[in-house]
PAMARVO-171534 format. One record per residue (C-alpha): x, z, y; residue number from 1. Coordinates in nm, 3 decimals. Each point is the difference from the previous one (the first is absolute). Layout:
       u       w       v tifi
       X       Z       Y  NUM
...
This chain:
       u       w       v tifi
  -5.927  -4.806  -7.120    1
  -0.362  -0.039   0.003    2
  -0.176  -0.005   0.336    3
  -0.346   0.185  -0.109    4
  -0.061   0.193  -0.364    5
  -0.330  -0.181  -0.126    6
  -0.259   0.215  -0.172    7
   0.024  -0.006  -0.406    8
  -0.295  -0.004  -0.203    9
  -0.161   0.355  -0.119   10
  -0.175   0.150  -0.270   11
  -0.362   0.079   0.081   12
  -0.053   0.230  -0.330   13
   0.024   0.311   0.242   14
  -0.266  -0.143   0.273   15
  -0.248  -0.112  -0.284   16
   0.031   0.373  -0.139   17
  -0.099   0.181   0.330   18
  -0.301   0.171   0.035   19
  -0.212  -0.165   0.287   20
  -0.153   0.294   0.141   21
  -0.005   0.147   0.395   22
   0.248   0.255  -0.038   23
  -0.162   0.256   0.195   24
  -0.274   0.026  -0.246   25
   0.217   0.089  -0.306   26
   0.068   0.360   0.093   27
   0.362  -0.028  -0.178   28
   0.108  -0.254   0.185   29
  -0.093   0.205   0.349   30
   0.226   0.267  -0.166   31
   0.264  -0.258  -0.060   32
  -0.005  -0.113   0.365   33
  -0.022   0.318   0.117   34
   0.333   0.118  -0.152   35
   0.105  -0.317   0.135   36
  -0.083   0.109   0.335   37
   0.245   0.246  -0.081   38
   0.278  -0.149  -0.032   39
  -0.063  -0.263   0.239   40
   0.018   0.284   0.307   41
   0.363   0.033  -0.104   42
   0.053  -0.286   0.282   43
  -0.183   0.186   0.238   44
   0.308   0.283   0.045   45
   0.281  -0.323   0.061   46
  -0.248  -0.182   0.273   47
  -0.095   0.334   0.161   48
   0.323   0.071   0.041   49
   0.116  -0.336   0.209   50
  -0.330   0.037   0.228   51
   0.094   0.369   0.036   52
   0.324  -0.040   0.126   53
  -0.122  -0.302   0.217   54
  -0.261   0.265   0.193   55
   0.278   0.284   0.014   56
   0.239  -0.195   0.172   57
  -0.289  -0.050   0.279   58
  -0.082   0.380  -0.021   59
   0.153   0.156   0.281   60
  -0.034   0.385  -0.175   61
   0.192  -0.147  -0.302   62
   0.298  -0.193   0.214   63
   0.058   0.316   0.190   64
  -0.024   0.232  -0.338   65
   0.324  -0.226  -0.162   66
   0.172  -0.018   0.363   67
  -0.092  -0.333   0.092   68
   0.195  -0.275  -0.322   69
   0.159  -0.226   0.106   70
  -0.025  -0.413  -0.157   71
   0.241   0.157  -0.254   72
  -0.150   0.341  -0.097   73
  -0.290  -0.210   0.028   74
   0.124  -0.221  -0.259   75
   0.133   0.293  -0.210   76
  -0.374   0.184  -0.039   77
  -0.156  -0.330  -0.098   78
   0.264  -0.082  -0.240   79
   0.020   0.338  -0.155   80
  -0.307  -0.048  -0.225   81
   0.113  -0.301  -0.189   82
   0.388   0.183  -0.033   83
  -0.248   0.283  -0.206   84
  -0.131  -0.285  -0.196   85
   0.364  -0.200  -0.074   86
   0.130   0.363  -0.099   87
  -0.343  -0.006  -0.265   88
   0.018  -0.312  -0.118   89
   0.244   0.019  -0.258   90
  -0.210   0.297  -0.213   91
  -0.355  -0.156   0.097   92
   0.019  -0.293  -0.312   93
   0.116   0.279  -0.203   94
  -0.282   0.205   0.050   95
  -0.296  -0.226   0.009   96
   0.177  -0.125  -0.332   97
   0.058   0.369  -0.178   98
  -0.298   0.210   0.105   99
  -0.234  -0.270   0.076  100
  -0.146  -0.157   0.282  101
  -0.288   0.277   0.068  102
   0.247   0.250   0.022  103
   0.307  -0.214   0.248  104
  -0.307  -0.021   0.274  105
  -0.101   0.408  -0.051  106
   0.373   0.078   0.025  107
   0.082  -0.212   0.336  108
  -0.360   0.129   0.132  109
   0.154   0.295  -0.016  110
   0.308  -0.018   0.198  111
  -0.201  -0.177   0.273  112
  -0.272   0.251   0.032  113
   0.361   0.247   0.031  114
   0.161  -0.285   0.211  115
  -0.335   0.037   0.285  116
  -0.002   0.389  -0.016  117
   0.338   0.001   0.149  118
  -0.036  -0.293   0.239  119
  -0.314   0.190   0.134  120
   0.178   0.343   0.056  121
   0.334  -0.240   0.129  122
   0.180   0.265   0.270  123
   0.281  -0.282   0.046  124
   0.108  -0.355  -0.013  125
   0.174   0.107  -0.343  126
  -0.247   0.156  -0.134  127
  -0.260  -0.293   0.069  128
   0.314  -0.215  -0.172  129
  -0.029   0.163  -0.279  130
  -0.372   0.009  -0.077  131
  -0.010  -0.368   0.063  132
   0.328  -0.044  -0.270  133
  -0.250   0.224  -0.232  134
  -0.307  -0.204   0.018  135
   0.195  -0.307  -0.054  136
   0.178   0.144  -0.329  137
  -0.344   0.087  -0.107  138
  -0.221  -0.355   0.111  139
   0.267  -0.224  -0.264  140
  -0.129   0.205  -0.270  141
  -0.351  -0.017   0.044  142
   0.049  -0.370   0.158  143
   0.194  -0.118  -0.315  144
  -0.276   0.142  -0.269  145
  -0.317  -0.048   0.200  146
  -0.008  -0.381   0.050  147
   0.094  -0.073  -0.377  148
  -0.275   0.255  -0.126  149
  -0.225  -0.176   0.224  150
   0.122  -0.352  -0.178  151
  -0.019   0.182  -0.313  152
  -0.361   0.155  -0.043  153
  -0.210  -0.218   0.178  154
  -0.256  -0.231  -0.107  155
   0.178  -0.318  -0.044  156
  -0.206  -0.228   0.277  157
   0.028   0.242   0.245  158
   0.392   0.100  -0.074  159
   0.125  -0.266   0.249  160
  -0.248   0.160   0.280  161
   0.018   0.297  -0.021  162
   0.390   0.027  -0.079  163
   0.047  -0.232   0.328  164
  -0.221   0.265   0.185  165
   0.272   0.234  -0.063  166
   0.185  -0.104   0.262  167
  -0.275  -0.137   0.198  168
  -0.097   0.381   0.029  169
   0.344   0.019   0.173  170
  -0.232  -0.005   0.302  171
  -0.228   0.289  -0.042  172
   0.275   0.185   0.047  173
   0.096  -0.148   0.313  174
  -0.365  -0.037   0.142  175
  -0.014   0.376  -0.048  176
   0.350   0.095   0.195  177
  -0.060  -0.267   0.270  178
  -0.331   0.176   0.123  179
   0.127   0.362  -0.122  180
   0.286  -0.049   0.278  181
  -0.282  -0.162   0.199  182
  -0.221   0.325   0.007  183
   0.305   0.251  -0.007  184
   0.128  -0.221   0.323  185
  -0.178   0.244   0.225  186
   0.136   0.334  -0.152  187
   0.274  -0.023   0.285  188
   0.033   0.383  -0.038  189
   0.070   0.072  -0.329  190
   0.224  -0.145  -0.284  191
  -0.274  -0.046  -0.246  192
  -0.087  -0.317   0.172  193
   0.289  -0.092  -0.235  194
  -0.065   0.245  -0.265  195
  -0.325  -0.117  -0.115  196
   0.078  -0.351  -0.066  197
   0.304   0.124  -0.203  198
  -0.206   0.245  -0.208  199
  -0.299  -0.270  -0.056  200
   0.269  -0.255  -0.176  201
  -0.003   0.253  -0.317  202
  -0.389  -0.062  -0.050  203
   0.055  -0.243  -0.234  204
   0.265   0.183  -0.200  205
  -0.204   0.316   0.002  206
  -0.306  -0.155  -0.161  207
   0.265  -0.189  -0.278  208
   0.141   0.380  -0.061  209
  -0.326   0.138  -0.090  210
  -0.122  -0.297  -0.192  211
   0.246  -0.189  -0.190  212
   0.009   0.262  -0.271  213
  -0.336  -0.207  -0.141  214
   0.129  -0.389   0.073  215
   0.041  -0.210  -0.288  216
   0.311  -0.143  -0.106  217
   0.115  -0.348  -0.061  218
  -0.073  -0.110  -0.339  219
   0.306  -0.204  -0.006  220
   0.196   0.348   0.090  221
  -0.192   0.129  -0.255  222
   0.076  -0.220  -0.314  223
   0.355  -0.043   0.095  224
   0.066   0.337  -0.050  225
  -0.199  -0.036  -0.355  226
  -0.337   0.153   0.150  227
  -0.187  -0.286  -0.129  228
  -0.333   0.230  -0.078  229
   0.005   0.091   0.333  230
  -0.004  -0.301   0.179  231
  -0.232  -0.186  -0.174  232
  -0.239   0.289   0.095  233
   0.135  -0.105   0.357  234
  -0.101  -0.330  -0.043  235
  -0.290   0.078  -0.146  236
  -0.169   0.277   0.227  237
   0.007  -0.204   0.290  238
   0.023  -0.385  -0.066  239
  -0.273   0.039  -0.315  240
  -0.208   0.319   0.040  241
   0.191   0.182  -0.258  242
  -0.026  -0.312  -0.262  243
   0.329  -0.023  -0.143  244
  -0.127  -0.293  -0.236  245
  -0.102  -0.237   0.308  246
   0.174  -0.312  -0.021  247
   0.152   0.027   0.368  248
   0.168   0.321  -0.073  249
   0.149  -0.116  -0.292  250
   0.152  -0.289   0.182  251
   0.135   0.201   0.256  252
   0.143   0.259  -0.230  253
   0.187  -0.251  -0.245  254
   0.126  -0.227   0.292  255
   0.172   0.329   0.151  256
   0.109   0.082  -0.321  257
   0.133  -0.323  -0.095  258
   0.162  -0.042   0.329  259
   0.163   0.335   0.018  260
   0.134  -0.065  -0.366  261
   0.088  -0.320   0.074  262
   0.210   0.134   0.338  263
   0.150   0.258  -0.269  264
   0.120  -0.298  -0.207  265
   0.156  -0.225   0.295  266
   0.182   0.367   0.141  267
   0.061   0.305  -0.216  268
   0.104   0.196   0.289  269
  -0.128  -0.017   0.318  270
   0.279   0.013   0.295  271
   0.040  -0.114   0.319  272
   0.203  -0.328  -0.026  273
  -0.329  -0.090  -0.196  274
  -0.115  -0.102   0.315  275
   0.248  -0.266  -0.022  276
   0.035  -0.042  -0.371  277
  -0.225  -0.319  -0.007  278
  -0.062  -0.337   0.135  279
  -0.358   0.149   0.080  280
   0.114   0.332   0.107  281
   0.224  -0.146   0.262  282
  -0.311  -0.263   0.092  283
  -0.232   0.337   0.044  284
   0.287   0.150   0.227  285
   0.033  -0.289   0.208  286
  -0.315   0.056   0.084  287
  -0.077   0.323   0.042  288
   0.296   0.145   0.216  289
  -0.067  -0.292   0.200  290
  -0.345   0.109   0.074  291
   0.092   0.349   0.079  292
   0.268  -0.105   0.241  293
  -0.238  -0.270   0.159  294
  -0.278   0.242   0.042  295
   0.194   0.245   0.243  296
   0.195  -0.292   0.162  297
  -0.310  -0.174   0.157  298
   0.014   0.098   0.293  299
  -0.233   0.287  -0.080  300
   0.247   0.286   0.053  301
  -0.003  -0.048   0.361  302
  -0.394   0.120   0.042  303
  -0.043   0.244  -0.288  304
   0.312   0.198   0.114  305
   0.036  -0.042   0.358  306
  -0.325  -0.150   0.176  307
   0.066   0.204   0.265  308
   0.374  -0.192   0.054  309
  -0.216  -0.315  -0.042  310
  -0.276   0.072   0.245  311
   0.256   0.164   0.244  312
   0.193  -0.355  -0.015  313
  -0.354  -0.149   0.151  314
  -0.109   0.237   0.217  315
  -0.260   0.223  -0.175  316
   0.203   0.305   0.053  317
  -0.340   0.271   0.037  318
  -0.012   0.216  -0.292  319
  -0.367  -0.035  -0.081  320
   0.027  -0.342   0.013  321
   0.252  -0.032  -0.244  322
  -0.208   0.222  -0.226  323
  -0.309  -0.158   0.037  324
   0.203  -0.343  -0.104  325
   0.157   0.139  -0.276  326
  -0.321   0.161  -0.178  327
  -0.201  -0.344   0.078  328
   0.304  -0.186  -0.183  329
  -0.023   0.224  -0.321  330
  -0.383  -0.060  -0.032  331
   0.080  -0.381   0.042  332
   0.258   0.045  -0.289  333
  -0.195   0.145  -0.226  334
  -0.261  -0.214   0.000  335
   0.167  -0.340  -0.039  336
   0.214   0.191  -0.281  337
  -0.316   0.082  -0.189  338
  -0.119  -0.353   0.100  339
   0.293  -0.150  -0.207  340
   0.049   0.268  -0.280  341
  -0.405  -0.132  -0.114  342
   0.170  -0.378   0.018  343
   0.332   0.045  -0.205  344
  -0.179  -0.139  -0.324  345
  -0.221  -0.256   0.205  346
   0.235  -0.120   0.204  347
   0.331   0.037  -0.168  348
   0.370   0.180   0.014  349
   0.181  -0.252   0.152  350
  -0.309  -0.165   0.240  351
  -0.041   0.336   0.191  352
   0.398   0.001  -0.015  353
   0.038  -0.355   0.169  354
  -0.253   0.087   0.298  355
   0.099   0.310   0.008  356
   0.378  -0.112   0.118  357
  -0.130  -0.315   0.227  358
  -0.244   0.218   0.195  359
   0.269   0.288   0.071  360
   0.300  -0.230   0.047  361
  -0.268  -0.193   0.282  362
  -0.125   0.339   0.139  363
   0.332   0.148   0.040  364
   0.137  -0.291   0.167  365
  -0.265   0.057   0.252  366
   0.051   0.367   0.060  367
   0.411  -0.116   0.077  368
  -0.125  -0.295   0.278  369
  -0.223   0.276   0.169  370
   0.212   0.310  -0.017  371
   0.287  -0.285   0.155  372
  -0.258  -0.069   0.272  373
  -0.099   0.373   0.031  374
   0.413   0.036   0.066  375
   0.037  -0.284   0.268  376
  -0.289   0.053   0.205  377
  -0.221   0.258  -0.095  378
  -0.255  -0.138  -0.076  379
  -0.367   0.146  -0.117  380
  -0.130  -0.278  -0.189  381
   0.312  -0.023  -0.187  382
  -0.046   0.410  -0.081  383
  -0.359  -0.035  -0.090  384
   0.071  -0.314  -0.241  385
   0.292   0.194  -0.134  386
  -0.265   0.275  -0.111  387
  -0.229  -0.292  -0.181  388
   0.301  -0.130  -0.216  389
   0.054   0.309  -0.117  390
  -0.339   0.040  -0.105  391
  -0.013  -0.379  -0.128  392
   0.391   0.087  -0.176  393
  -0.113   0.288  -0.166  394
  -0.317  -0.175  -0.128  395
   0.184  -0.232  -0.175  396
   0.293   0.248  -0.089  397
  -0.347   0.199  -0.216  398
  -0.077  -0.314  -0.172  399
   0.263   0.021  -0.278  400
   0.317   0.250   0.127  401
  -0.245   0.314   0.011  402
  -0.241  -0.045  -0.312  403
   0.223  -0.234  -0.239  404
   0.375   0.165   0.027  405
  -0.025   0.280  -0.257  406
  -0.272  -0.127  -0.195  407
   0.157  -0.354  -0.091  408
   0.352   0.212  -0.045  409
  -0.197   0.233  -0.289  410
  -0.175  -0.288  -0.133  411
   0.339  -0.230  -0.062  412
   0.192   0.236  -0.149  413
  -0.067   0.114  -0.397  414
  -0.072   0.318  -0.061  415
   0.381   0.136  -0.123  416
   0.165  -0.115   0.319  417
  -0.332   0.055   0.213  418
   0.111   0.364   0.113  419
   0.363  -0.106   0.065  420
  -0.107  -0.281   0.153  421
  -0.215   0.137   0.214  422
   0.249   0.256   0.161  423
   0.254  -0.250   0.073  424
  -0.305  -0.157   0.184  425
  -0.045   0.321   0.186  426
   0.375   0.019   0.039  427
   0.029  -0.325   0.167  428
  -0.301   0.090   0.236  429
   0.185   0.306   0.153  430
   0.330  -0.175   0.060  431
  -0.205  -0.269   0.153  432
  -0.194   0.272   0.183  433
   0.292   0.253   0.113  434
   0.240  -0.263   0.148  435
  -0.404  -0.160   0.200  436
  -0.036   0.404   0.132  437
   0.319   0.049   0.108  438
   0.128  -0.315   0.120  439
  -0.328  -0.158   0.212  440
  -0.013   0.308   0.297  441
   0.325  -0.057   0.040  442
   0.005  -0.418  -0.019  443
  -0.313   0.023   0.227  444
   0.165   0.171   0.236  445
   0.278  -0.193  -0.001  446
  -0.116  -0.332  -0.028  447
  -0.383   0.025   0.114  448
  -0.215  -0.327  -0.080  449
   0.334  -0.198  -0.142  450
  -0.006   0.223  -0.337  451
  -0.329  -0.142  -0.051  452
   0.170  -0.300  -0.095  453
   0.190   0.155  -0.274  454
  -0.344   0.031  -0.180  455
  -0.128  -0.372   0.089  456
   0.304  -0.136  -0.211  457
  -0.041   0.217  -0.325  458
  -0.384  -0.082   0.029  459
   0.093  -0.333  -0.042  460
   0.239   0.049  -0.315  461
  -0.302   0.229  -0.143  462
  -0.225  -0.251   0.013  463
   0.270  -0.295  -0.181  464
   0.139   0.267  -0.301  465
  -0.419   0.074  -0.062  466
  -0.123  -0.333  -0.016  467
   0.328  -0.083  -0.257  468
   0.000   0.287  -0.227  469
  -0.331   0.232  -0.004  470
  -0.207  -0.090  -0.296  471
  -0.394   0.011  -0.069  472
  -0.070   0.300  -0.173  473
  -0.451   0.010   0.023  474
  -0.249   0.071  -0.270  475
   0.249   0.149  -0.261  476
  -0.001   0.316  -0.182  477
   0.295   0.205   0.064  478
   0.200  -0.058  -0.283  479
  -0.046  -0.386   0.001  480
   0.079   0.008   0.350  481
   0.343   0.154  -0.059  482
   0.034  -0.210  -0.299  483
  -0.024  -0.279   0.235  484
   0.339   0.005   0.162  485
   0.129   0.003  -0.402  486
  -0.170  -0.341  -0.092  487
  -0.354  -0.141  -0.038  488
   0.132   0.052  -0.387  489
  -0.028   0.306   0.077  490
  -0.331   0.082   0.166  491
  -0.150  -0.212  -0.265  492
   0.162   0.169  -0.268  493
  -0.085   0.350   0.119  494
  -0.369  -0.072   0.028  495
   0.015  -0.152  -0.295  496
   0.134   0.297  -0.219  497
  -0.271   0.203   0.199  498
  -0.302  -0.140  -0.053  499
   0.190  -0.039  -0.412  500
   0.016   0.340  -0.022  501
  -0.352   0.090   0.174  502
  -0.120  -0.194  -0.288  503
  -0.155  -0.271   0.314  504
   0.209  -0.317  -0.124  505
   0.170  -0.151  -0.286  506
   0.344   0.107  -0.035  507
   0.166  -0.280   0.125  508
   0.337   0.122  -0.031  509
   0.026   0.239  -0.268  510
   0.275  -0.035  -0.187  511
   0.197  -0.023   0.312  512
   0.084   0.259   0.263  513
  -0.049  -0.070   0.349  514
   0.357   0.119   0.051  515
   0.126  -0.212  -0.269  516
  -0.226  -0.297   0.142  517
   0.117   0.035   0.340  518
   0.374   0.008  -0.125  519
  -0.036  -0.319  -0.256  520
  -0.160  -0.212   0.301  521
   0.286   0.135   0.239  522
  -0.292   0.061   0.231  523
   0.169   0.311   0.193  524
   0.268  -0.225   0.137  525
  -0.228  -0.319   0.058  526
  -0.234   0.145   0.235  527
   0.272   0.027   0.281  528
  -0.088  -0.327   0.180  529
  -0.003   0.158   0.379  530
C-alpha cells in the first residue's frame, strides 16, 4: 500500500496546440462558455433546495401550513429529494448514454420545472412530499448529463475550471434561497412567504427548457454513436473558428477517437460489473465512492440542513438572525469555491484535497469544544466562536469538497464507463445524504454537542484514506487523464496514436495497437501498486 500516488509524467502535445488567445475576444468561445453557463446552473436547483428548506424550517407561516414536523417529519421532507433521485438513478446512465447528453439535462429540466409547480401550489404535507420526490427524479437526469457535457465541450485549459465550477455553483443556489427566505421572513400573513422561494428554485430549469434545444453535444457522444462528421464540426466551431484542418482539433478528435476505440477493444459491452472488471476500474472506484461518501460526511450536513438545530444548540434562537447567518454563510461559500475551482490546475487534485481535510478536521474539532462549553455553562464567547468555525470549516470544506468532487469523478473515469460511473457517484451521494437528513434532527436532539464527536472521528479517517490513495490528476486532457489510472503505457500510448493519426508525429507505434501494446506489456494489471 502506497502512502501518497506521485504525479506521472504527461504529454504536452495538447498544451503546445492551444490557441493563446483571451477567450472573451473570440466570439465562439463566449458562445461556448455561454452554453456552459448552461449547464453549470444545473447545481443551482440541488443547493437552492438545502438553503430553502434551511429558511422554511425558520418560517413560522410554513411550520404552521405542514402542522408543525416534528425532528422526524423533519427528517422525512429533507430526505425525500434524494429518495426521488435513488428511484432515478438507475435510468439516468441510460439516458445520457442513448439520447445524448444535451437531451438527459432537457428531460430532467423538465420534471423539475413540473416538480416546483406543484411544490408552489402544495395544499398539504403530501402534496409538498411529492413535488420534492418529483424534482429529485428530475435533478439526476440533468445532474448526470450536465457535468460530463461540460467536461466534454470545453476548451481543454479551462475544462478543469469550469467543470469544478459546476459544483462550486452549488452555492448560487443557496445564496439565492437563504436571502429569498430572508425577504419572505416578514410575509407573516400569507403562505407565499413560502411559496415564492419554492417557485424561484425552477429558474434555472426554466431557462434550460427553453434553451437546450440549441446546446451542442459532446463530440465523444457524437462519434461513438458513428456521428464522426458531426463532431468534428463540434470541435471545430468552437475550439478553431470553424477550421477543421487546425492541428489542435485534429488532436483532440483522433485522441477521442482512439480512446473510445480503444475502450471498445478492452470491453465489447459495456455493463455494470465493468466498474469492477479491472485493476484500474476498481482503483477509479476506490476513489470515487469514497469521495462522494466523504463529501456529505464532513460534518457539513449539520449546517446546510439544519442551521437552525445548530444555532438553537448555542443560543441564536431569533429567526432573523438565523437568516441573516445563513445568507452571509452562502456568499462566504461561494466565493472560496470559485477561489479554488480557478486553482485546481495550479495548485493540484490532491494539494487542495490534503488542506482541504486538515483545515475541516481542525475547524470541526473546534465547533465540538465550544458547543461542549455552550452545554456546561452557557457561555457567549463559546456561541460566538462556534459561529467563526463554521465560517473557518466551511472555508476549508470549499477548497476541494465543493469545486473538485464531480469534476475529478468525470475526469477519472473513460468515457464508456463515465455515465455509469457517474450515477453510482450520484447514488452513493444520496444514501450518504438521506441517512445525514434523517438521522442528524433526531441525533441532535438526542445527543446535543456529543454527536459532534461522531464527525471529529471520520474527519480524521478522511484525511488518512486521502493522503494514501487519491492520485494527481492536473494538466491532462481528458482522455489521458482517464488513461492514467490504466498505466503511464497507456497515456503515452494514446497520445501517441493521436498526434500519429493527426499527422503531428511519427508513428511510433504503428504496426502495433495500443490494445495489443497494452496487453503484450501486461500493463493493465501492473499499474495496481496502491
Amino acid at each position: 500500500m502506497a502512502g501518497g500516488a506521485a504525479v506521472a509524467s504527461s504529454s504536452n502535445m495538447a498544451v503546445e496546440l492551444l490557441h493563446h488567445e483571451v477567450w472573451w475576444k473570440n466570439p465562439r468561445r463566449v458562445k461556448l462558455n455561454l452554453w456552459i453557463l448552461l449547464l453549470l446552473i444545473t447545481s443551482y436547483s440541488n443547493g437552492f433546495d438545502g438553503s430553502m428548506m434551511n429558511g422554511l424550517q425558520i418560517l413560522t407561516q410554513w411550520q404552521q401550513s405542514f402542522n408543525y414536523p416534528n425532528a422526524s417529519m423533519l427528517g422525512l421532507l429533507n430526505a425525500i429529494q434524494n429518495v426521488g433521485s435513488l428511484c432515478a438513478t438507475p435510468f439516468a446512465p441510460y439516458v445520457s448514454d442513448g439520447v445524448g447528453r444535451r437531451y438527459a439535462v432537457l428531460w430532467g429540466a423538465s420534471l423539475m420545472v413540473i416538480g416546483c409547480v406543484i411544490q408552489t401550489a402544495s395544499q398539504s404535507v403530501g402534496m409538498f412530499i411529492g413535488a420534492r420526490w418529483l424534482i429529485g427524479f428530475g435533478l439526476t437526469f440533468a445532474a448526470n448529463a450536465a457535468p460530463m457535457l461540460v467536461s466534454e465541450i470545453a476548451y481543454p485549459n479551462q475544462r478543469a475550471q469550469l467543470t469544478s465550477a459546476y459544483n462550486a455553483l452549488w452555492y448560487s443556489g443557496s445564496i439565492v434561497a437563504a436571502w429569498t427566505t430572508f425577504g419572505t421572513f416578514t410575509m407573516s400573513s400569507t403562505s407565499w412567504s413560502w411559496r415564492i422561494p419554492s417557485a424561484i428554485q425552477a429558474l434555472p430549469s426554466v431557462l434550460q427548457v427553453l434553451f437546450m434545444w440549441w446546446c451542442p453535444e459532446s463530440p465523444r457522444y457524437l462519434i461513438r454513436k458513428g456521428r464522426e462528421e458531426e463532431a468534428l464540426h463540434v470541435l471545430a466551431y468552437y475550439h478553431a473558428r470553424g477550421d477543421e484542418q487546425d492541428p489542435l482539433v485534429q488532436f483532440e478528435f483522433n485522441e477521442i477517437r482512439e480512446a473510445i476505440e480503444l475502450d471498445q477493444q478492452l470491453t465489447k459491452q459495456v455493463g455494470w460489473k465493468d466498474l469492477f472488471s479491472t485493476p484500474g476500474n476498481r482503483r477509479r472506484m476506490r476513489i470515487f465512492l469514497a469521495l462522494a461518501f466523504f463529501s456529505q460526511w464532513s460534518g457539513n450536513g449539520l449546517v446546510s440542513y439544519y442551521l437552525n438545530k445548530v444555532l438553537d444548540g448555542i443560543g441564536i434562537t431569533n429567526g432573523t438572525d438565523q437568516n441573516l447567518i445563513n445568507g452571509i454563510l452562502q456568499i462566504w461559500n461561494l466565493a472560496i469555491a470559485l477561489m479554488a475551482s480557478s486553482l485546481v490546475d495550479k495548485a493540484g487534485r490532491r494539494t487542495l484535497f490534503l488542506i482541504s481535510n486538515c483545515g475541516t478536521l481542525t475547524f470541526f474539532i473546534l465547533q465540538t469544544i465550544c458547543n461542549a462549553r455552550y452545554s456546561i455553562n452557557a457561555s457567549t464567547a463559546a456561541g460566538n466562536a462556534t459561529i467563526a468555525f463554521i465560517f473557518l470549516f466551511y472555508g476549508f470544506y470549499d477548497l476541494a469538497y465543493t469545486p473538485l468532487i464531480v469534476s475529478y469523478t468525470v475526469e477519472i473515469l473513460p468515457y464508456q464507463l463515465r455515465a455509469k460511473g457517474f450515477t453510482l457517484f450520484n447514488f452513493m451521494i444520496s444514501l450518504a445524504l438521506i441517512f445525514n437528513q434523517y438521522v442528524n434532527p433526531i441525533a441532535l436532539d438526542a445527543l446535543g454537542w456529543k454527536y459532534y464527536i461522531v464527525y471529529d472521528c471520520f474527519l480524521g479517517f478522511q484525511l488518512v484514506y486521502i493522503w494514501l490513495f487519491l492520485v494527481e490528476t492536473k494538466n491532462r486532457t481528458l482522455e489521458e487523464t482517464a488513461a492514467l489510472f490504466d498505466g503511464e503505457i497507456a497515456v503515452e500510448a494514446l497520445s501517441q496514436r493521436a498526434a500519429r493519426d493527426a499527422h503531428l508525429a511519427s508513428p511510433e507505434v504503428s504496426g502495433t495497437s495500443s490494445a495489443e501494446k497494452l496487453e503484450k506489456t501486461g500493463e493493465i494489471a501492473m499499474v495496481e501498486q496502491v
